[in-house]
N, C-alpha and C positions, 0 to 999 in steps of 0.2 A: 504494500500500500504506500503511496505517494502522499509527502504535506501539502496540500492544496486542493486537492480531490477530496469531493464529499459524495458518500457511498450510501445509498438508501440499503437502510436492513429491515428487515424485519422481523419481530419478538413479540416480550412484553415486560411489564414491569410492576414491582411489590412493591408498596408501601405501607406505612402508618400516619395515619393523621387525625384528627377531633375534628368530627362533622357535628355541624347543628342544621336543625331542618328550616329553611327561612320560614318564618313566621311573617308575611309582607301582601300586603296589596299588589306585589309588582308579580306576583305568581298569578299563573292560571287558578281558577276554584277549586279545593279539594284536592288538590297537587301536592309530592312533597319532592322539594329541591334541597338536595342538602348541599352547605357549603361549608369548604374547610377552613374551619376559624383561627389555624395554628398553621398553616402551610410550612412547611420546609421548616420545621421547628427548631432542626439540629441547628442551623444559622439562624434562625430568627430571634429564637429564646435570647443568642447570645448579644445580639445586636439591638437590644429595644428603641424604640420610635422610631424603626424603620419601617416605610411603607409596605406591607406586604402584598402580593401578587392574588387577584382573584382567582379562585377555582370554586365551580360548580359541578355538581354531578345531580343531573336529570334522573333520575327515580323510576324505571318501567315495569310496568306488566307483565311476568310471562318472562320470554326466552326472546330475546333477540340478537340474531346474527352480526357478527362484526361487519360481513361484506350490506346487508341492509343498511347499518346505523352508516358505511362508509357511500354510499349511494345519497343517503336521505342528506349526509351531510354537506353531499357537491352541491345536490339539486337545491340544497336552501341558498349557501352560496352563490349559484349560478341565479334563479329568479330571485332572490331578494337582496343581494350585495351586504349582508350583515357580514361584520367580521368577526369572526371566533374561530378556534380549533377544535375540532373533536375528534374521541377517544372512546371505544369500546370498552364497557368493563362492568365488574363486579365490587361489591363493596360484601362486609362480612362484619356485621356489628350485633351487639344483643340484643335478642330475638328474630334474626334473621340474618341472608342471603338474599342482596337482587344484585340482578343487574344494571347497570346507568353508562348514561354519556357522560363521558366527563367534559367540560366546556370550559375554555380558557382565553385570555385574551380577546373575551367577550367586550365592545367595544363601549355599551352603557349597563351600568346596572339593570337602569328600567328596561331593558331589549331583551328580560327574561322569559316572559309571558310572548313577547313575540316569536321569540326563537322557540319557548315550547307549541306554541300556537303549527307555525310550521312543521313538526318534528311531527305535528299530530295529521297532517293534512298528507305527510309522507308516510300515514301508517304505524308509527309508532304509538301503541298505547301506554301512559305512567299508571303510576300505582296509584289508587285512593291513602288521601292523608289519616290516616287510623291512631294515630299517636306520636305525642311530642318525643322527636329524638334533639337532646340538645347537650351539646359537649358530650358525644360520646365518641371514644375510642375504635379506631376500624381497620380494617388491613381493607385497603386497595390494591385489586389487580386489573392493569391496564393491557388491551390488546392492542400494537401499533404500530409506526413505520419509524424508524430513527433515520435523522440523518446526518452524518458523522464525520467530522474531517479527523483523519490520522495526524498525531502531534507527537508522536514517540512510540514506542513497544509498546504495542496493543493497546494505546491507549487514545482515544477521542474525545474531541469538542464536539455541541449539537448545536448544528449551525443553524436549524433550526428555530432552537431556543434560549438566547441567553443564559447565562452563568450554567450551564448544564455540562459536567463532563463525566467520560464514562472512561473502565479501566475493565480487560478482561482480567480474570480470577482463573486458578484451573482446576476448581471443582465447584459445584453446588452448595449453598448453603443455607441450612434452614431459617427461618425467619427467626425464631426466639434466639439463634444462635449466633445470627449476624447480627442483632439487636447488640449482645455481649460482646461481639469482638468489635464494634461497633465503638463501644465504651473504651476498651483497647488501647485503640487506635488512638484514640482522645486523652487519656492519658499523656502522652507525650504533649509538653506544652505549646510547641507550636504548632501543633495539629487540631486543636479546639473548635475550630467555629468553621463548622460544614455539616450540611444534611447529608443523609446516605439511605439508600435503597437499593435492590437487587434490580436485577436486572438482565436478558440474554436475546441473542436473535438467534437465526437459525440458515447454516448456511451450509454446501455440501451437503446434505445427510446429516449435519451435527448442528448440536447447540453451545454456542458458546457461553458460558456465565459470564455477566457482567456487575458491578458495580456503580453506580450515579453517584453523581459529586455536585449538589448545590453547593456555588457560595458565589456572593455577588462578585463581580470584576474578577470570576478565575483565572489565572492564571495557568501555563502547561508546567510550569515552577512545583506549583502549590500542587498543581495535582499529582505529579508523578513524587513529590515526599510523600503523599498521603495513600498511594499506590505499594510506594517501598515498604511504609508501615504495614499494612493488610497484610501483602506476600509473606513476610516477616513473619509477622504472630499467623499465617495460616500455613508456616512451614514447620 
């Protein structure tokens, strides 16, 4: 792989985050939108009064297809010019599993009820709102396309989306387990203030594991110490 080239992959990706369910006039009736109140916590927590980045994730009915929610989401695109990204996925909180779109880079708040309005005219049905979820904990998993310029040994920028960089690993790792090495990592003093998630695409016949590295203004510096350290305690 060449620095300059940016490589469309495709994977997905694990997180943790505290959703609450908007309680707002700017939803649809009877809709529940959750949004993440803590985004990218491992940098945030550390950096207070800094403006954090919106994420929503739309709430659906039933089972829907990544290639559908990736259709529905040109076709809004293409006849309505709103600007957002969306993302296949699942969330996993108490008392349940659904599925949702994740929405980012949503261009107004109030364009939520619009964008769900579309999402519903392209066939997507949401759940009925049945109960306050608010600051609960969840693991998100996202299905989707990375696109990635190489900056050193296996490791990439997502040129897609600011401060986003990713590092391959050479095994799988569980969630409650990369949470611990997670902390690890952090340990060392100058490694402190970054989010982290799993992450893999799939290429050849195999999957590669990855790691995500929030932090604002990254660096390919900061990210390949914080690389060193992982390999390190995962050898």
């Amino acid at each position: 792989m060449e620095t300059g080239t940016v490589y469309e992959k495709f994977g997905g990706l694990l997180k943790e985050e505290t959703l609450t369910c908007i309680d707002n006039s700017v939803l649809l009736p009877n809709t529940c939108v959750l949004e993440s109140v803590n985004p990218f916590s491992g940098y945030y927590n550390e950096v207070p009064g800094t403006e954090k980045p919106l994420y929503l994730y739309l709430v659906l009915e039933g089972n829907c297809s990544f290639e559908k929610t990736l259709r529905a989401a040109a076709n809004i695109k293409r006849h309505f010019g709103l600007p957002f990204d969306a993302a296949a996925g699942s969330v996993s909180l108490a008392g349940g599993h659904h599925q949702v779109i994740r929405i980012r880079n949503l261009g107004e708040f109030g364009h939520i009820a619009l964008l769900q309005k579309a999402f519903l005219d392209e066939g997507m049905e949401f759940i009925k709102k049945t109960r306050k979820i608010d600051q609960v904990e969840a693991l998100i998993h996202l299905t989707k396309f990375f696109y990635l310029e190489p900056v050193g040994e296996m490791m990439f920028i997502d040129k897609s989306q600011a401060h986003h960089g990713y590092f391959v690993i050479p095994r799988y790792v569980e969630w409650n387990d990369f949470k611990e090495l997670t902390r690890e990592v952090k340990f060392d003093a100058g490694l402190q203030i970054f989010d982290a998630a799993t992450a893999c695409y799939f290429e050849n016949h195999t999957i590669f594991e990855m790691v995500r590295i929030y932090r604002e203004n990254l660096n390919v510096e900061m990210l390949a110490a914080i690389r060193q350290r992982y390999l390190r305690l995962m050898s």
